[in-house]
Backbone as CSV, one residue per row, in Angstrom:
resi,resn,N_x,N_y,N_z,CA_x,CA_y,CA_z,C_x,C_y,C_z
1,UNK,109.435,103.902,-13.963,110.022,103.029,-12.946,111.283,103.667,-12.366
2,UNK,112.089,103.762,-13.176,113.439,105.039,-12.754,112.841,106.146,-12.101
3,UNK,111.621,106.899,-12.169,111.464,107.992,-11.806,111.356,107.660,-10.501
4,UNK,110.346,106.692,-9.923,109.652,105.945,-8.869,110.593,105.547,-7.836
5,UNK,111.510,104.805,-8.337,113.358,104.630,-7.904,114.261,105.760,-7.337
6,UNK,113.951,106.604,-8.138,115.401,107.935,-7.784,114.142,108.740,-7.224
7,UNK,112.946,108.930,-6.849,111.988,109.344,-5.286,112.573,108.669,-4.240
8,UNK,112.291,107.250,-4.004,112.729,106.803,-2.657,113.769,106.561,-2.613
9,UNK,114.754,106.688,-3.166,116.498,107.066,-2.594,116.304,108.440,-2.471
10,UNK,115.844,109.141,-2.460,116.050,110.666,-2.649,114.980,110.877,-1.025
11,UNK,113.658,110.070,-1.197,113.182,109.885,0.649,113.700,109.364,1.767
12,UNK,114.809,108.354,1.072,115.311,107.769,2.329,116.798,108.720,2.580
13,UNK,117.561,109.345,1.632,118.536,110.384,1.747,117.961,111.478,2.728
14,UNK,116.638,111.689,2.708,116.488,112.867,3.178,116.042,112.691,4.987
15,UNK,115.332,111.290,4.883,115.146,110.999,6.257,116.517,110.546,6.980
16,UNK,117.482,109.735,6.149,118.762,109.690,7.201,119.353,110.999,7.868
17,UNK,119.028,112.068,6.557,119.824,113.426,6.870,119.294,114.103,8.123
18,UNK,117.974,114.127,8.350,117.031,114.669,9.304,117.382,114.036,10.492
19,UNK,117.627,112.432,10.411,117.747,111.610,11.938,118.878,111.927,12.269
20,UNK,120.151,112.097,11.956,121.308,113.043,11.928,120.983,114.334,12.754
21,UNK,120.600,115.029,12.369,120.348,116.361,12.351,119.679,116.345,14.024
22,UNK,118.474,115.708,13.570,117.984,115.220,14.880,119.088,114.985,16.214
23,UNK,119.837,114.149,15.990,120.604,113.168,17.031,121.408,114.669,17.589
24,UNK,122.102,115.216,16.471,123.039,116.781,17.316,122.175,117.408,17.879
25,UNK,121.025,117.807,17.889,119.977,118.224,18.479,119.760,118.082,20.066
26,UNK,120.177,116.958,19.996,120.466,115.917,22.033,121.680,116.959,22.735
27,UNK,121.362,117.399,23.550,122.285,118.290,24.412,123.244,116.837,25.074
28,UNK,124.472,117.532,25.221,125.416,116.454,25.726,125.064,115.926,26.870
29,UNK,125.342,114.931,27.666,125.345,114.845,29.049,126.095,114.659,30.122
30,UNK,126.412,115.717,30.867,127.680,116.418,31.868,128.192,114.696,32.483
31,UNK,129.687,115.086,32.312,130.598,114.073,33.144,131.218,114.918,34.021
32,UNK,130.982,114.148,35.570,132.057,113.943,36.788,132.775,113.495,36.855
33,UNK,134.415,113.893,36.909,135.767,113.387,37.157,135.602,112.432,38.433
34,UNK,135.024,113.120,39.325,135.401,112.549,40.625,133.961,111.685,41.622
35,UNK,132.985,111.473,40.392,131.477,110.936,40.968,131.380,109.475,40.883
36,UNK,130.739,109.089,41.876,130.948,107.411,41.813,129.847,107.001,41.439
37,UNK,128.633,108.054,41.034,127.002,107.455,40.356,127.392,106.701,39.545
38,UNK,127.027,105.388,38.997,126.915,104.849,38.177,125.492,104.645,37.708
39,UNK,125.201,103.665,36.219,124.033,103.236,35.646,123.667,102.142,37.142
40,UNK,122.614,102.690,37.642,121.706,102.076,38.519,120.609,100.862,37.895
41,UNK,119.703,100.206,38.456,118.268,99.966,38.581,117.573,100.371,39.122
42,UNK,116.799,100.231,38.955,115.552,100.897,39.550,114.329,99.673,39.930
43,UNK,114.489,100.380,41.641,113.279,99.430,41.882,111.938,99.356,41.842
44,UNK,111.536,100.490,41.277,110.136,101.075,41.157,110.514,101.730,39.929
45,UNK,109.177,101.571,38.868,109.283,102.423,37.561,108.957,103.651,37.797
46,UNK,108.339,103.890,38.791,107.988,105.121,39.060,108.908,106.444,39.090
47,UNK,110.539,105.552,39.988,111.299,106.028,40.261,112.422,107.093,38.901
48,UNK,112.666,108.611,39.434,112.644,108.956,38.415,114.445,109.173,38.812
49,UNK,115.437,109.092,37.651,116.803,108.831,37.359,117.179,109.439,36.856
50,UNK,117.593,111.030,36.922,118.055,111.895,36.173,119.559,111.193,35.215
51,UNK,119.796,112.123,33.676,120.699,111.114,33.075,122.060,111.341,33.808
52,UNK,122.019,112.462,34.402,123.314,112.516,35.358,123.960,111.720,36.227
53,UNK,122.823,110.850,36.933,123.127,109.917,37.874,123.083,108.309,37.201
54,UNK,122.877,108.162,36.175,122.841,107.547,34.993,124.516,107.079,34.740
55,UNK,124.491,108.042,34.062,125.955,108.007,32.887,126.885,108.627,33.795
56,UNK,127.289,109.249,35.091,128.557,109.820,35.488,129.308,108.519,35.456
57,UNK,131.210,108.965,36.026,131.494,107.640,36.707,132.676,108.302,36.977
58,UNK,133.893,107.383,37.498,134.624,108.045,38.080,135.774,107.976,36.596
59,UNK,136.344,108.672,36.457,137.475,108.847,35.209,138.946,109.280,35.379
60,UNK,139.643,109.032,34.683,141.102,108.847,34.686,141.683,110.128,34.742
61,UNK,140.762,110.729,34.578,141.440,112.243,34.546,141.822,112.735,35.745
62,UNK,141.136,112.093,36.986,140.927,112.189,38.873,142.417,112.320,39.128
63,UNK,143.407,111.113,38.411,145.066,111.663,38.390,145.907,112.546,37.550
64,UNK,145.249,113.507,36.680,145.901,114.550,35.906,146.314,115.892,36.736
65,UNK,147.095,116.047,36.479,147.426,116.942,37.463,148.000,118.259,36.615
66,UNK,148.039,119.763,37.043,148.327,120.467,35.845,149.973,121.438,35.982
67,UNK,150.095,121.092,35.090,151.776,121.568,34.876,151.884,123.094,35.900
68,UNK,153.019,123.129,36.591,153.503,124.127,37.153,153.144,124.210,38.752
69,UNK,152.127,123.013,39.158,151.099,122.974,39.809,152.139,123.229,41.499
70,UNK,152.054,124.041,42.637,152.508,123.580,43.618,152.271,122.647,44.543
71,UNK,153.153,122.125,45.444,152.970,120.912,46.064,151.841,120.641,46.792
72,UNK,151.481,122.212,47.863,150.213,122.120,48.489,148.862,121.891,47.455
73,UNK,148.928,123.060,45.962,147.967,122.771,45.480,147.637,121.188,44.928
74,UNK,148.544,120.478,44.664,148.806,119.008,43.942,148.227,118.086,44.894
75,UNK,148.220,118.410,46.520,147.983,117.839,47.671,147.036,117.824,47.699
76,UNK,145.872,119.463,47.591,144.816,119.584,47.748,143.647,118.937,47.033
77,UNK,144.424,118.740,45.317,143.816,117.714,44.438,143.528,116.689,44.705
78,UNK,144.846,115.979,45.551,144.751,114.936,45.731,143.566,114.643,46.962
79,UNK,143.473,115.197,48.105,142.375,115.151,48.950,140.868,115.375,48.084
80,UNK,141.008,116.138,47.318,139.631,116.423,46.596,139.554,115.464,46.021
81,UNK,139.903,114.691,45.289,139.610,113.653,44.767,139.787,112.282,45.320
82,UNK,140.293,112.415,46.577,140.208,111.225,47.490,138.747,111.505,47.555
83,UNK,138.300,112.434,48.046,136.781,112.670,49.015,135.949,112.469,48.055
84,UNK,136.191,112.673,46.825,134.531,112.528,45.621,134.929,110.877,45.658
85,UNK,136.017,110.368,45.183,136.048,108.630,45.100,135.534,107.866,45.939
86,UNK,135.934,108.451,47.408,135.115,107.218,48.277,134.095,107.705,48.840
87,UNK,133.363,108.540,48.507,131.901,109.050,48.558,130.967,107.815,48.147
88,UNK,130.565,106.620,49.074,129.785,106.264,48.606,130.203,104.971,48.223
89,UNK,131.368,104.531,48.691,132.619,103.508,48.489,133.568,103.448,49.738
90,UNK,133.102,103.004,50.285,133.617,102.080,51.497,134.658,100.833,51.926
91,UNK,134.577,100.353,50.762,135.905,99.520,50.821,137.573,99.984,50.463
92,UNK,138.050,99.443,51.629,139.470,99.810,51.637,140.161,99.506,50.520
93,UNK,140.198,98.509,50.121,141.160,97.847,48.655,140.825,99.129,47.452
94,UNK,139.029,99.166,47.357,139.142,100.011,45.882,139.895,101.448,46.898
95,UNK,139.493,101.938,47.786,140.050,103.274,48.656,141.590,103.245,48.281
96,UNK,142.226,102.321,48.539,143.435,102.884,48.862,143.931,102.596,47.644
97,UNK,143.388,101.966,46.731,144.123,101.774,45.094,144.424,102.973,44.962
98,UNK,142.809,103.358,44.813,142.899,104.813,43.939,143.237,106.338,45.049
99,UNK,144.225,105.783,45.676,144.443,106.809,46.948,146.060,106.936,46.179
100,UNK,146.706,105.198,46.396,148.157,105.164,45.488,147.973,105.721,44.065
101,UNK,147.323,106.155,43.174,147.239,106.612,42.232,147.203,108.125,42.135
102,UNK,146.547,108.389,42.912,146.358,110.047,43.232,147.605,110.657,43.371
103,UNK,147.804,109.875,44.220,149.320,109.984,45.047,150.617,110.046,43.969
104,UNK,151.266,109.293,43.478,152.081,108.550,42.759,151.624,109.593,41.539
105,UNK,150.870,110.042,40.542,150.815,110.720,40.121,150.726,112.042,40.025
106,UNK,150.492,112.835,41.454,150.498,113.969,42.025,152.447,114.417,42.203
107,UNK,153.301,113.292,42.909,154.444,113.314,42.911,154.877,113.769,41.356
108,UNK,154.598,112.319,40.015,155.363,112.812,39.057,155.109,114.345,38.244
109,UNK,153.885,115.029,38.983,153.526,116.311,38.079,154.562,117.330,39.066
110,UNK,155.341,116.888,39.634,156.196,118.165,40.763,157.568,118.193,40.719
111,UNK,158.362,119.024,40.468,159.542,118.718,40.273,160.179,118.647,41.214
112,UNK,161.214,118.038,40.928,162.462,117.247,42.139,162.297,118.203,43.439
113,UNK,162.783,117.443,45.209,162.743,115.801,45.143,161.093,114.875,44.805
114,UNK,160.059,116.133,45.256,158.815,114.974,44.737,158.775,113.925,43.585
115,UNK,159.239,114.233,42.337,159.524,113.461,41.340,160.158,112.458,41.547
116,UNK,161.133,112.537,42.029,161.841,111.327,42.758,161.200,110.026,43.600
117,UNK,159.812,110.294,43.589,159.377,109.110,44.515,159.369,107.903,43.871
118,UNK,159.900,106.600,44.552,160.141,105.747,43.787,158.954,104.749,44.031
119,UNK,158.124,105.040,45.035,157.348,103.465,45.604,156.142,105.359,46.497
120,UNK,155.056,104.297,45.850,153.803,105.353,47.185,152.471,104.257,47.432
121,UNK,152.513,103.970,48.645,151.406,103.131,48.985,150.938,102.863,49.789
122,UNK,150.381,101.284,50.812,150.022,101.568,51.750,150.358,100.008,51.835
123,UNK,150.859,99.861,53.588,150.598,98.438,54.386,149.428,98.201,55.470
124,UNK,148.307,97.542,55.601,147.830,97.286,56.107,147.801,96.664,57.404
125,UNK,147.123,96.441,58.402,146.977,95.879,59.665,146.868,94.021,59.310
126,UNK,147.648,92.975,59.311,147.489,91.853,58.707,146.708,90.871,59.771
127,UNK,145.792,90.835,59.171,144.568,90.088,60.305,144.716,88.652,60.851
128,UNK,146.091,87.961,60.034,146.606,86.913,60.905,147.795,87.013,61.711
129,UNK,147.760,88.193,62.257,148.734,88.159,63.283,147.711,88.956,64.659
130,UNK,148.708,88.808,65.772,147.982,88.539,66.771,148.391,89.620,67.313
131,UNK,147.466,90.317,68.625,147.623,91.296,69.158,148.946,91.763,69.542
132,UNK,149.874,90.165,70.612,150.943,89.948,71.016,152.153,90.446,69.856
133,UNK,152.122,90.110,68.809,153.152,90.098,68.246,152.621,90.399,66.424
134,UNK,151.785,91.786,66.436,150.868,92.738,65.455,152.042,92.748,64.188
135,UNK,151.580,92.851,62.985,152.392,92.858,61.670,151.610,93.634,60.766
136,UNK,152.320,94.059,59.611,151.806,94.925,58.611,151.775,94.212,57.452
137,UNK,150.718,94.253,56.280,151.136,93.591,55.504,150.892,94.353,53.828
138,UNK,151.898,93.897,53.128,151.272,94.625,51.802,150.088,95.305,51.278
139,UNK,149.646,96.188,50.800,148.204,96.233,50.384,148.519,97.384,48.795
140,UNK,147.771,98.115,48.981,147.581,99.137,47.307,148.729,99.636,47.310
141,UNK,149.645,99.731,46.080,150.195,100.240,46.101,151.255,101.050,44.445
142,UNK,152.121,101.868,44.524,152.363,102.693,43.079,153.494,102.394,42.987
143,UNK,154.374,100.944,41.964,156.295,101.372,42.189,156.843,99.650,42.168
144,UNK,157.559,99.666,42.764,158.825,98.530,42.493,157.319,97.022,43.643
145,UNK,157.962,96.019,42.831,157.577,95.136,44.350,158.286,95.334,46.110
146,UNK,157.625,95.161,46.510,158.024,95.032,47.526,158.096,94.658,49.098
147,UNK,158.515,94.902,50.001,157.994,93.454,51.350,157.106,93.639,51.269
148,UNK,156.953,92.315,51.631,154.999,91.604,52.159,155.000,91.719,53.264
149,UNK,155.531,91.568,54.044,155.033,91.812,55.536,156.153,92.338,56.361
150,UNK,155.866,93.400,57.372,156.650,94.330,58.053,155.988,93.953,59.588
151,UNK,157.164,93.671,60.651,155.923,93.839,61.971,156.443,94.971,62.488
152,UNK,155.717,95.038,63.355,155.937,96.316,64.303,157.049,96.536,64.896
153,UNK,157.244,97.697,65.037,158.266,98.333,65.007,159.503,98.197,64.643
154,UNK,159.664,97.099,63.414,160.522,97.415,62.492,160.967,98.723,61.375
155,UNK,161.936,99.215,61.705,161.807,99.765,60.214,161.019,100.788,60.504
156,UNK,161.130,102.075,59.571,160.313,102.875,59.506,158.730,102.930,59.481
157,UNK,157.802,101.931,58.788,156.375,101.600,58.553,156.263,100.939,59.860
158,UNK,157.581,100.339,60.785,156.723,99.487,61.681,156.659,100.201,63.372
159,UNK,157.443,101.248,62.550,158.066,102.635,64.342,156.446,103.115,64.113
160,UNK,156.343,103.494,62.820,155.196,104.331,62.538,153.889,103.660,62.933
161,UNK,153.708,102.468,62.815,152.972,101.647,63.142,152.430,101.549,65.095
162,UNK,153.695,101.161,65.225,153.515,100.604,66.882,153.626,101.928,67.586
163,UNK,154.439,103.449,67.152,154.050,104.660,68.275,152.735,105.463,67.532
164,UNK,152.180,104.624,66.535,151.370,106.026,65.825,151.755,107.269,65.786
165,UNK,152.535,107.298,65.090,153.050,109.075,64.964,153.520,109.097,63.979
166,UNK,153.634,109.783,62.557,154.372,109.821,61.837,155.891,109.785,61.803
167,UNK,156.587,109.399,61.102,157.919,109.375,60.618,158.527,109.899,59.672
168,UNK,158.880,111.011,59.410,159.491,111.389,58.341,160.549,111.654,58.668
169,UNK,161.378,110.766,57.845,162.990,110.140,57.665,163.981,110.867,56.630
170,UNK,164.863,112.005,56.505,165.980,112.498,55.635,166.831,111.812,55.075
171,UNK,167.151,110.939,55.668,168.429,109.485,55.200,167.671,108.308,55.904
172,UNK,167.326,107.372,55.353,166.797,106.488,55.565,168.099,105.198,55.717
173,UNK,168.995,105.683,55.719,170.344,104.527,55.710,170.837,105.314,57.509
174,UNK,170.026,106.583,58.618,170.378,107.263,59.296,169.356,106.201,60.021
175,UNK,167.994,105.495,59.792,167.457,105.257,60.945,167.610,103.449,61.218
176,UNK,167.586,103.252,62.572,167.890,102.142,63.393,166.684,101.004,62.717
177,UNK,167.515,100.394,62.061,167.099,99.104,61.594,165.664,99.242,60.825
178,UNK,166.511,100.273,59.680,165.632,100.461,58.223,165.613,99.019,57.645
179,UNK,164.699,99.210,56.867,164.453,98.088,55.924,164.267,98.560,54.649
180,UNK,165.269,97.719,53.883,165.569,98.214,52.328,164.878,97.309,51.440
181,UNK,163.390,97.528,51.593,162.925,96.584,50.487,163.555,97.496,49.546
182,UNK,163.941,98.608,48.606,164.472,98.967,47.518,165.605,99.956,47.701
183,UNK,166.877,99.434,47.546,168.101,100.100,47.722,168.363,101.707,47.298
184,UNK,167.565,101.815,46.037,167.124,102.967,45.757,166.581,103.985,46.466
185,UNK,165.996,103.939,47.673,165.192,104.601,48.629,166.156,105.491,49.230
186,UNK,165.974,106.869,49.229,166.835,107.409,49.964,166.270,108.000,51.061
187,UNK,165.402,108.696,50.969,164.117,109.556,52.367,163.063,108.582,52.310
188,UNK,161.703,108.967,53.683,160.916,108.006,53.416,159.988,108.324,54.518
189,UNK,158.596,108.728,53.971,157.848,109.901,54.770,156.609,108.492,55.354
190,UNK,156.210,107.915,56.525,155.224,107.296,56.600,154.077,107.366,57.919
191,UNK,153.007,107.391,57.421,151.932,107.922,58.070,151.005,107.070,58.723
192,UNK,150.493,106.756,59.940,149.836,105.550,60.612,148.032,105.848,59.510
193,UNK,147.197,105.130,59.478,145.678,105.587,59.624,145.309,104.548,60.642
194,UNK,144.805,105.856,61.625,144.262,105.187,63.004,142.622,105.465,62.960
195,UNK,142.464,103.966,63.618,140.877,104.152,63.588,140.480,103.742,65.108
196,UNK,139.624,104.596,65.595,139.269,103.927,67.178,140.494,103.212,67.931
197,UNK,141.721,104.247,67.778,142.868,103.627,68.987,143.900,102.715,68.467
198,UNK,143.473,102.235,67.079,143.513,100.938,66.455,144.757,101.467,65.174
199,UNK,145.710,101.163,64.775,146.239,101.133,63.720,145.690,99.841,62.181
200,UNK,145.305,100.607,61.317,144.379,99.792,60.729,145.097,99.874,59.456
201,UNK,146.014,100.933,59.086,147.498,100.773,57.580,148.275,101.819,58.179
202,UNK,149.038,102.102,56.838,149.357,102.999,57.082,150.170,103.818,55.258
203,UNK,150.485,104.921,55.355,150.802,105.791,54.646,152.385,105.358,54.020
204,UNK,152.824,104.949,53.210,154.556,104.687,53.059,154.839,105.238,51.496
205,UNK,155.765,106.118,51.777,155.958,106.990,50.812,157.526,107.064,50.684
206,UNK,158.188,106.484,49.357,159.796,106.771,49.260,160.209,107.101,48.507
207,UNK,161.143,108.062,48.554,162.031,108.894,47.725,163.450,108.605,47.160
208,UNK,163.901,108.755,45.979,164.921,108.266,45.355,166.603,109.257,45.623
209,UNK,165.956,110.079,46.567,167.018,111.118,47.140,166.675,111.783,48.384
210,UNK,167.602,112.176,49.381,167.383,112.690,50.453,166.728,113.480,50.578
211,UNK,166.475,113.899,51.906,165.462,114.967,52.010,164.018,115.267,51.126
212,UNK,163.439,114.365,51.175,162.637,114.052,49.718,161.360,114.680,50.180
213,UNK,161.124,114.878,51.365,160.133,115.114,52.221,160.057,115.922,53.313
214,UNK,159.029,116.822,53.552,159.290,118.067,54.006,158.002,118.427,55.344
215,UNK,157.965,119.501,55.976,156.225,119.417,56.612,155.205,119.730,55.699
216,UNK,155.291,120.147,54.969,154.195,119.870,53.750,153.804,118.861,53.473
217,UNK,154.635,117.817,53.018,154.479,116.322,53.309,153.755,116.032,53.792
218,UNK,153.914,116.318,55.321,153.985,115.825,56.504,152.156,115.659,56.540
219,UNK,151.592,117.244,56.660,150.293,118.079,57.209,149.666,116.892,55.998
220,UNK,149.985,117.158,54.625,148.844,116.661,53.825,148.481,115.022,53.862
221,UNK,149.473,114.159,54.224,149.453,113.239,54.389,148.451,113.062,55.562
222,UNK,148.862,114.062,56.403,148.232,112.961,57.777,146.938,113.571,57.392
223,UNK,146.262,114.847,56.817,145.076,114.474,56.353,144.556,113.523,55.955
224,UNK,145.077,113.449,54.578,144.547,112.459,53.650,144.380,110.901,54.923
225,UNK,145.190,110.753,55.501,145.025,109.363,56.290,143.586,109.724,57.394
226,UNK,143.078,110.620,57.512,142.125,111.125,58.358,140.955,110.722,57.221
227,UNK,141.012,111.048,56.368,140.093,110.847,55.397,139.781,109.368,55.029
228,UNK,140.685,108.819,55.087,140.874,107.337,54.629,140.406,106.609,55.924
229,UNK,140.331,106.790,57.028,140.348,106.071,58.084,139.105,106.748,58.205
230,UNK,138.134,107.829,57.919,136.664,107.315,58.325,135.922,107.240,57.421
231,UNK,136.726,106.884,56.011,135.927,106.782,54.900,135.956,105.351,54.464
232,UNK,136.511,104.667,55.292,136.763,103.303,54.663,135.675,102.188,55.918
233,UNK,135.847,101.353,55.706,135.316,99.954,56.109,136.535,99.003,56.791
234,UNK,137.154,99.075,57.955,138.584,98.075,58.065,138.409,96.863,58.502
C-alpha cells in the first residue's frame, strides 16, 4: 500500500514538473509601448487574431524618457508617441491627456529652464460660448489647478487664441494683461490647434523662470499641435 502511495506522488511530482517545463517552453509575447491594439472580439470565428493584436496596449513607459536626453530628441519622443497613441483614437479628452503627460514628463527628464515647468496642458474651444464673444476653457492638463475659463484675447492663451499665432512670452509679468492663474509662472510658451480656420484648444505651457522657452520650443510644439488637430475628433 505504501509502495502504491509513494508511485503516485512520485507521478503526480513528475507531471507538475513537465507542465512547468512545458509552460517556459511558450515563447513570450512582444509588447508595444506606444500600440493602442487591445483584446478585441471577434465577429466571425473564422476570423484569425494574431496574439500581438491580442495582448499589446499602450504602457507607461510612452513617458520615460532617457537621462542626458536633448531637448529636440525629448521632443521627438514626444511626437512619436503622440502619433502611436492616437493611432486609432480619436477622441480629444483621451488625446490630449496623454499629450499633457508626454509633455510634462519630457520637461522633467531636461535640465533647467525645461525642468522648471510648472503647469503643461491644454484649454479648449468652450462650446457654450458664442461666436460674438468666443472663450477657452480648461481641459487635460499636468501641474497646479488652474483658470477655468480664459476668453479671447485675454492673456497670453487668449492673444494666442483670437490671432492664431503662437506666443512665446520671456517675462510673462512683460505682457499686457497676463493672467496669473499661478504666481509662480515666470515665461510661458502657448500654441493655438487650428482646425479648418477654427481654433479648437490650444497648447499652454509655463515655466517657473524666465526665458524658459526658446525656438525649439517653439517648432516642436506647433508640430505636435498639427498632429493633435488632425488626429483628434473636435
Amino acid at each position: 500500500m505504501q509502495n502504491k502511495k509513494k508511485r503516485t506522488l512520485t507521478h503526480d511530482f513528475e507531471f507538475t514538473t513537465l507542465t512547468i517545463q512545458a509552460f517556459h517552453c511558450i515563447p513570450p509575447i512582444p509588447f508595444s509601448i506606444s500600440c493602442l491594439l487591445t483584446l478585441r472580439s471577434r465577429t466571425e470565428p473564422s476570423e484569425q487574431v494574431s496574439p500581438r493584436e491580442r495582448f499589446t496596449m499602450v504602457h507607461a513607459d510612452s513617458s520615460t524618457f532617457k537621462a542626458d536626453i536633448s531637448k529636440a530628441e525629448a521632443y521627438a519622443q514626444v511626437l512619436d508617441e503622440a502619433r502611436g497613441l492616437i493611432d486609432g483614437q480619436r477622441n480629444w479628452v483621451c488625446n490630449l491627456s496623454n499629450a499633457a503627460s508626454l509633455l510634462w514628463h519630457a520637461y522633467k527628464s531636461l535640465p533647467s529652464p525645461s525642468s522648471e515647468v510648472n503647469w503643461a496642458g491644454f484649454y479648449t474651444l468652450d462650446p457654450t460660448s458664442t461666436p460674438s464673444k468666443p472663450s477657452l476653457i480648461l481641459g487635460p492638463f499636468q501641474g497646479k489647478v488652474a483658470c477655468q475659463t480664459i476668453a479671447f484675447s485675454r492673456g497670453v492663451c487668449g492673444t494666442a487664441a483670437s490671432t492664431q499665432t503662437t506666443q512665446l512670452v520671456a517675462d510673462v509679468e512683460k505682457f499686457p494683461g497676463h493672467i496669473a492663474c499661478d504666481a509662480a509662472s515666470q515665461s510661458e510658451i502657448v500654441v493655438p490647434i487650428v482646425v479648418d480656420g477654427v481654433v479648437k484648444a490650444i497648447i499652454d505651457v509655463d515655466c517657473g523662470v524666465k526665458e524658459g522657452f526658446d525656438e525649439v520650443d517653439r517648432k516642436w510644439l506647433e508640430e505636435l499641435a498639427g498632429v493633435l488637430a488632425e488626429g483628434c475628433d473636435w
